[in-house]
matplotlib code that plots the C-alpha trace (Angstrom):
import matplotlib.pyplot as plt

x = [-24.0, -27.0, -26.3, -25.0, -23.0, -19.9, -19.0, -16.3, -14.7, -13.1, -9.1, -8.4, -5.1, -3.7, -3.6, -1.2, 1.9, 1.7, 4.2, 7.5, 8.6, 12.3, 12.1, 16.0, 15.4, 12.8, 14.9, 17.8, 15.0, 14.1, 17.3, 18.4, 15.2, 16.0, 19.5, 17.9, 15.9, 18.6, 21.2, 18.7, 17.9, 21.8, 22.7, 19.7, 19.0, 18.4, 21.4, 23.1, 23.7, 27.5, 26.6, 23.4, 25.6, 28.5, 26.0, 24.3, 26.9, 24.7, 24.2, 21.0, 20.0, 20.6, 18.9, 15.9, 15.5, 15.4, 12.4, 10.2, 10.1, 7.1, 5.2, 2.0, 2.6, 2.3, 4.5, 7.2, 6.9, 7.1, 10.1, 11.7, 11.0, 12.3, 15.7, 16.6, 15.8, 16.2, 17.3, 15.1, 17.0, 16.1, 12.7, 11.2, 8.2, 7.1, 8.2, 6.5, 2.9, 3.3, 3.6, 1.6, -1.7, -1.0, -0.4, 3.8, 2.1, 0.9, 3.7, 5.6, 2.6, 2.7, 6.5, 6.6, 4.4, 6.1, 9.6, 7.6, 6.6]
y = [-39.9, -42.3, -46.0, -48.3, -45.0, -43.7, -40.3, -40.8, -43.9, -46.2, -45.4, -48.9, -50.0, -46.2, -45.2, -42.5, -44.5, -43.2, -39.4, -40.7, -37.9, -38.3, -34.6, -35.0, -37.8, -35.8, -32.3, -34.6, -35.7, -32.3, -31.0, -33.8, -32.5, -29.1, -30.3, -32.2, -29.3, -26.4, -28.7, -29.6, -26.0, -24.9, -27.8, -28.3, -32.4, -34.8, -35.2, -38.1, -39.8, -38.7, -34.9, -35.1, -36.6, -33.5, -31.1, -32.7, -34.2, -37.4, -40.5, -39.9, -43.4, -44.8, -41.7, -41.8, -45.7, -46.1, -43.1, -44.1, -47.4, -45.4, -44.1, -45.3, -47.7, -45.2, -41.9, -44.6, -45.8, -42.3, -41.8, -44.4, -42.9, -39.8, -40.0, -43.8, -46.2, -49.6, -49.9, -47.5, -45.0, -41.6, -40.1, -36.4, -35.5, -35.4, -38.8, -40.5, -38.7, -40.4, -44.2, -43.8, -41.6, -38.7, -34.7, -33.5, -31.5, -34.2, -35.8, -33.1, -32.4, -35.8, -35.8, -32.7, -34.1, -37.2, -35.1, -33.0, -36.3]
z = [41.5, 40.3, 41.3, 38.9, 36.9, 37.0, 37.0, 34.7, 32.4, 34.3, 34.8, 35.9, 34.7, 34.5, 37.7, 39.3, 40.9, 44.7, 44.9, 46.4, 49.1, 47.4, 45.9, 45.0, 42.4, 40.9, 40.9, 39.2, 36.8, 36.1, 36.1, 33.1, 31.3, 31.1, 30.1, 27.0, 26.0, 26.4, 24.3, 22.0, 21.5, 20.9, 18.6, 16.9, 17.6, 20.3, 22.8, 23.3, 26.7, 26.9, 26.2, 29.4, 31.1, 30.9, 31.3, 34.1, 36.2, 36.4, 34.6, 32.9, 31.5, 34.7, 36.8, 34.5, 34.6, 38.2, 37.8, 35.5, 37.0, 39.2, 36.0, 34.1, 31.6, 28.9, 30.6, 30.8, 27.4, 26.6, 28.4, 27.3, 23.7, 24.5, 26.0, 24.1, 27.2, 27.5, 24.5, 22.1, 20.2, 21.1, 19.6, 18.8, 20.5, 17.0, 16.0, 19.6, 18.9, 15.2, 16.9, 19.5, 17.4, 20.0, 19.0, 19.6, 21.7, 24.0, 24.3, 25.7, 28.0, 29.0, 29.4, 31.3, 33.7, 34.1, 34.8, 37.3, 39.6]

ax = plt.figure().add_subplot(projection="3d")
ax.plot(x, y, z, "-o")
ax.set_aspect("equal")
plt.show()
């Protein structure tokens, strides 16, 4: 690399969080996500806490709080989005891509990834 150039923009300010070796939070994570989708898919619209929380045998607000605490600023805001964090009423991937000038199809890339940390 020439001196004085960077290979590539600077990511300053959206760096990875370091991987936590705690692969149960992350399979609880994942397990809540798959929840979200498959009762999503059978009733047609965004669960609510109450119904994750029966299918999951967890506490998702509280599980997914405590995990995104380790995200980038914009996977958390994301999730935050999508399951109705900290006091934000749940979105659509649809409805996050049109606040935040991203594709739906970004935003589940981006919260797929942030489930599979």
């Amino acid at each position: 690399m020439p001196s004085g150039g960077s290979a590539r923009p600077s990511d300053e300010g959206w760096s990875r969080p370091p991987r936590c070796g705690c692969r149960s939070d992350a399979d609880r994570l994942a397990k809540v996500a798959r929840a979200e989708m498959k009762i999503t898919h059978r009733l047609g619209r965004t669960p609510t806490e109450r119904e994750l929380a029966e299918e999951t045998g967890h506490e998702p607000a509280k599980l997914l709080t405590s995990l995104i605490d380790g995200l980038a600023p914009w996977q958390a805001l994301i999730m935050r989005l999508r399951f109705g964090l900290d006091g934000y009423a749940p979105h659509t991937p649809r409805q996050i891509a049109g606040q935040m000038g991203l594709t739906p199809y970004w935003v589940r890339q981006l919260n797929k990834e942030s489930v599979s940390r």
